[in-house]
C-alpha positions in Angstrom: 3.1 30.9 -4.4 3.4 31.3 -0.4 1.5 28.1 0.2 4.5 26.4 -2.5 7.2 27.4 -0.9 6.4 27.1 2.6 5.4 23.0 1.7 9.4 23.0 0.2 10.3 24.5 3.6 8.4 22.0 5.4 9.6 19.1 3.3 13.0 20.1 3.5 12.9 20.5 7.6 11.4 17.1 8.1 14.2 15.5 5.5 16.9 16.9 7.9 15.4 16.7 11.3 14.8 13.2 10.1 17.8 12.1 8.4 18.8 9.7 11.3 16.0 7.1 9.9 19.0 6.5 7.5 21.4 4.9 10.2 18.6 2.9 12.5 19.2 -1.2 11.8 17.6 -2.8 9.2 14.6 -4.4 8.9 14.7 -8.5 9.0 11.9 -9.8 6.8 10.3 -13.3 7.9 10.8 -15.8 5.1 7.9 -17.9 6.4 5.3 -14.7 6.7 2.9 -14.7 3.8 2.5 -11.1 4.2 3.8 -8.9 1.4 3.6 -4.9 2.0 3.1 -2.8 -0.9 3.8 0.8 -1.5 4.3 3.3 -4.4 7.6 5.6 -4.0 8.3 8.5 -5.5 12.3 10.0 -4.6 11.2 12.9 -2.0 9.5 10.4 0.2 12.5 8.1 1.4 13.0 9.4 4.6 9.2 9.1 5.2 8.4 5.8 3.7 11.4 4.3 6.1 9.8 5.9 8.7 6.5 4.2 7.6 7.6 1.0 6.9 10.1 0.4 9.9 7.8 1.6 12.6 5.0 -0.8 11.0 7.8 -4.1 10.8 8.5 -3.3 14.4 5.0 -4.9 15.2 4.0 -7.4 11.8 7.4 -8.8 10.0 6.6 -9.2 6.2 8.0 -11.9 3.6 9.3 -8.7 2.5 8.7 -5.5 0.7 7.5 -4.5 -3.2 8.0 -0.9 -4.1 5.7 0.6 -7.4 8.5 2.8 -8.8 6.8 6.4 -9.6 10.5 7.9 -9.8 13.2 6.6 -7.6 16.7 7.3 -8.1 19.7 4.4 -8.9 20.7 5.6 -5.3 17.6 5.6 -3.5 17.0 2.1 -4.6 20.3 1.0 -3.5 19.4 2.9 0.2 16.3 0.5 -0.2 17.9 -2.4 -0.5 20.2 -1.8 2.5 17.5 -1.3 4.7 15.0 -3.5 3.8 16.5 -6.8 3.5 13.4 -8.8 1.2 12.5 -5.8 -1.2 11.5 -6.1 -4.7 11.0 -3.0 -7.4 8.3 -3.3 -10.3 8.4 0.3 -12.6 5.1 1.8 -12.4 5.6 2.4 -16.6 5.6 -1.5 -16.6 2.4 -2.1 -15.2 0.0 -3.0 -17.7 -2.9 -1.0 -16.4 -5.6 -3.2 -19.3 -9.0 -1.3 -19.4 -7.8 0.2 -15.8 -6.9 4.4 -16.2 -3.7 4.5 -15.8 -2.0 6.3 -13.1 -3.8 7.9 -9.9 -2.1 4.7 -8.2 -4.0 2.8 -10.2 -0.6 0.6 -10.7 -0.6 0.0 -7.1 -4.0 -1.7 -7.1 -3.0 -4.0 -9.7 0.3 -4.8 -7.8 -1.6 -5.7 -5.1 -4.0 -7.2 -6.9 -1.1 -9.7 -8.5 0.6 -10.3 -5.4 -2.6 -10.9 -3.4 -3.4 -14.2 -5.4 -0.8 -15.9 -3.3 -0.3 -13.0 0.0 -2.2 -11.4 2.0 -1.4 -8.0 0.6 -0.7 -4.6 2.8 -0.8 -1.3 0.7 1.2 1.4 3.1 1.5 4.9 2.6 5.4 6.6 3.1 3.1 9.4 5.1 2.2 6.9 7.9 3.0 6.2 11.1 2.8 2.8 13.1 2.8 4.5 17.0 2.6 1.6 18.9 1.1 -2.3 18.5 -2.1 -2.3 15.8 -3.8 -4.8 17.6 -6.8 -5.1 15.1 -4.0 -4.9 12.2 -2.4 -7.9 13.8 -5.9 -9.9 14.6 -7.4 -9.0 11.2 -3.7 -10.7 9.4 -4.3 -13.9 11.8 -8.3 -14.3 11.2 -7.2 -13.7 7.2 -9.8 -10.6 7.7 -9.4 -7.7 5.1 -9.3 -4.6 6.7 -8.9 -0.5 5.8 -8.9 2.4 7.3 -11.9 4.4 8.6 -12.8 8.2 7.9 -15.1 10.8 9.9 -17.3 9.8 6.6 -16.9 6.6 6.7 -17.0 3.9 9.7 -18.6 1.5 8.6 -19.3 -0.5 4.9 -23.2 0.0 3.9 -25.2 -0.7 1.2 -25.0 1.1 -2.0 -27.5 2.8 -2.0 -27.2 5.0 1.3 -23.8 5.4 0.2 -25.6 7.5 -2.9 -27.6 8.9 -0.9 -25.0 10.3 1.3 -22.9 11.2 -2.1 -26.1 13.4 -3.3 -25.8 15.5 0.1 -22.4 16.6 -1.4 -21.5 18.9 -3.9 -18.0 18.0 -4.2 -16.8 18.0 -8.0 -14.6 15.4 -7.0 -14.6 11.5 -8.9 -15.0 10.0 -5.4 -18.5 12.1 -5.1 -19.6 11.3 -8.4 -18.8 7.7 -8.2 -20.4 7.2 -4.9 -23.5 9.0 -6.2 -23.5 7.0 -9.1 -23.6 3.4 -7.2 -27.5 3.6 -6.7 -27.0 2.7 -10.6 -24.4 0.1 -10.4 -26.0 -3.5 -11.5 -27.0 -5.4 -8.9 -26.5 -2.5 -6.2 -28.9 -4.1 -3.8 -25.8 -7.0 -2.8 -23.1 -5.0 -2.6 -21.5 -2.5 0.1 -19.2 0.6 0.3 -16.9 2.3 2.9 -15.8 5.9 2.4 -12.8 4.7 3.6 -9.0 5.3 2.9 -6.6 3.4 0.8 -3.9 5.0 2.4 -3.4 1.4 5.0 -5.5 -1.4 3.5 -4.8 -4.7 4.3 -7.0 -8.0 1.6 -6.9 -11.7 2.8 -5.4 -13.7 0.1 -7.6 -14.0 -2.9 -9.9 -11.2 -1.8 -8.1 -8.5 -4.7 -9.2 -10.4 -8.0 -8.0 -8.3 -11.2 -10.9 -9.5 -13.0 -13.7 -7.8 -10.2 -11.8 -4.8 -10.2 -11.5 -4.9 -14.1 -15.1 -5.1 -14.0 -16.0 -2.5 -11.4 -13.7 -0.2 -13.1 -15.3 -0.6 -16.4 -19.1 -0.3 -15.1 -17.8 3.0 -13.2 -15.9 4.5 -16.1 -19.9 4.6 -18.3 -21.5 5.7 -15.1 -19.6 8.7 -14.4 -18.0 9.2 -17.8 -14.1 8.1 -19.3 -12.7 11.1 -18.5 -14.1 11.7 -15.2 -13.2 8.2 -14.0 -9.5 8.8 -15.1 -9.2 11.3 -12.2 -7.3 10.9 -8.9 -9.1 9.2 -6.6 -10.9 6.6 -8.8 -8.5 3.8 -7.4 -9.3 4.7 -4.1 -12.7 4.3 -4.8 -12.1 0.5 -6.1 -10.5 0.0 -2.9 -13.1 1.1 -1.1 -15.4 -1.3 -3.1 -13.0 -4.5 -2.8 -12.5 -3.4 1.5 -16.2 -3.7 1.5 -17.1 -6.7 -0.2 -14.4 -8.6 1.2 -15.2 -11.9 3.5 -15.7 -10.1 6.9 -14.2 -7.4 6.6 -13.1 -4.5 9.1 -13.4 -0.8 9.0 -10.4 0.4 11.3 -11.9 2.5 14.1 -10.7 5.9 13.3 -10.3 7.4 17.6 -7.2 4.6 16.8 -6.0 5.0 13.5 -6.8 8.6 12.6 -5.8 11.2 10.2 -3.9 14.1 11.4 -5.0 17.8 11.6 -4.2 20.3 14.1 -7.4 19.6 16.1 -7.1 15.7 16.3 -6.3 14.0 19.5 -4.0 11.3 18.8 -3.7 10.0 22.5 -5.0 7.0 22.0 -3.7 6.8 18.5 -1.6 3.4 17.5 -1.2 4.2 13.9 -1.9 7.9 12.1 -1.7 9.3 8.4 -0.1 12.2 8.2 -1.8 12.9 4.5 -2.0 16.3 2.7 -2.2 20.1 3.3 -2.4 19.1 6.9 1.1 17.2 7.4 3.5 18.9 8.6 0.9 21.7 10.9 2.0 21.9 14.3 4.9 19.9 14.0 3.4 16.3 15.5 4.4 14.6 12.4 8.4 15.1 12.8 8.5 14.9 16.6 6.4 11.3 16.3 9.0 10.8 13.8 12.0 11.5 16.4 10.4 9.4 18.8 10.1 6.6 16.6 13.7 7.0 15.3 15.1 7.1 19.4 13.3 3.7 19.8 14.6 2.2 16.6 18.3 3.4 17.2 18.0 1.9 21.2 
């Protein structure tokens, strides 16, 4: 109950510390980038998805913007669209998820996957910062390289089957952990990689997100670790994982520059940080990298 209301009080302190992300310009999209940046939105994370996506188009301009709407208000939308000037809404209830679970951002995966057969496709998280220029970000979109974020877990894509190894040292109850201890079993294991990595910041060369591999994937993962237990959050991030991987040259971000944040992480050399979970709004480095960024978007 402590832990509850504290996160509204945090929530709510950010929101109004941060409400000047609401009158910094617009962003102007590039009609001739093929870049399309995806995101899902829920209402209670405008202020931090403008933050995310304005401080990103600072340093790559997309084609424009397509938001998976988990719960956005007429209003919000309308905010969206002010500030965004190439933005597009698909209703997460109007994704056909097909043999997919559905929810657990599993509708985002498919978005991308739809608009990567034409893009090269960026899934960003509202609870990200861009601090300065991603210089691997912006090589990876001119070498058409896939890239995703790294983890302390997970540097670097190996094979399958030290990625169950490493699973079986774990006795998380989690459907990441099963999954990865389940990929010694996968068919035709001994070809393929894995990167405990994050699908928080992803980025897939056009044509490297086909529905039908992750339909596939999905399906073989689903009898390996059981219906139910695949239908868990976390499953998606898992396929991503496996698609990042298995892409064409792929690149693990280095994590020293595009960490996560907890109270004990040096972001010095930080260009880009996700400020995810329980350990968001500690210490307060999320809402004054916030401020800063708002001060340089306002000048």
């Amino acid at each position: 109950m402590i832990s509850e209301i504290r996160n509204k009080i945090d929530w709510k302190w950010f929101n109004f510390r941060c409400s000047d992300i609401f009158n910094t310009p617009p962003v102007a999209c590039d009609p001739e980038s093929d870049i399309v940046v995806v995101s899902q939105m829920h209402h209670n994370y405008m202020a931090m998805y403008l933050l995310a996506a304005k401080s990103f188009a600072r340093y790559v301009r997309p084609r424009g913007f397509v938001i998976v709407d988990d719960g956005l208000l007429p209003k919000d939308r309308a905010i969206l669209v002010e500030h965004l000037d190439s933005i597009r809404f698909v209703p997460r209830k109007s994704i056909d998820s097909g043999i997919c679970p559905v929810g657990g951002c599993w509708e985002r995966l498919l978005t991308l996957s739809g608009e990567n057969k034409n893009n090269y496709v960026i899934q960003l998280d509202a609870d990200t910062l861009t601090l300065s220029e991603p210089t691997e970000v912006v090589a990876c979109i001119s070498q058409k390289r896939t890239f995703t974020l790294g983890t302390k877990t997970g540097h670097q894509a190996v094979g399958f089957d030290e990625a169950s190894r490493f699973a079986h040292e774990r006795t998380s109850n989690h459907v990441q952990n099963h999954a990865e201890r389940a990929l010694a079993e996968y068919p035709g294991h001994e070809h393929l990689q894995y990167v405990r990595g994050c699908a928080g910041f992803t980025g897939f060369a056009k044509g490297a997100l086909p529905l039908e591999v992750i339909a596939v994937f999905s399906g073989q993962m689903s009898q390996l670790v059981g219906a139910d237990k695949w239908r868990e959050w976390g499953s998606e991030q898992v396929t991503s994982n496996f698609m990042a991987a298995n892409a064409r040259d792929s690149l693990v971000l280095p994590v020293e520059r595009y960490p996560f944040w907890s109270p004990d992480a040096g972001i010095g050399h930080a260009v880009f940080v996700h400020f995810f979970g329980s350990f968001r709004f500690m210490g307060g480095m999320y809402t004054r990298q916030a401020l800063r960024i708002i001060r340089q978007l306002s000048s």
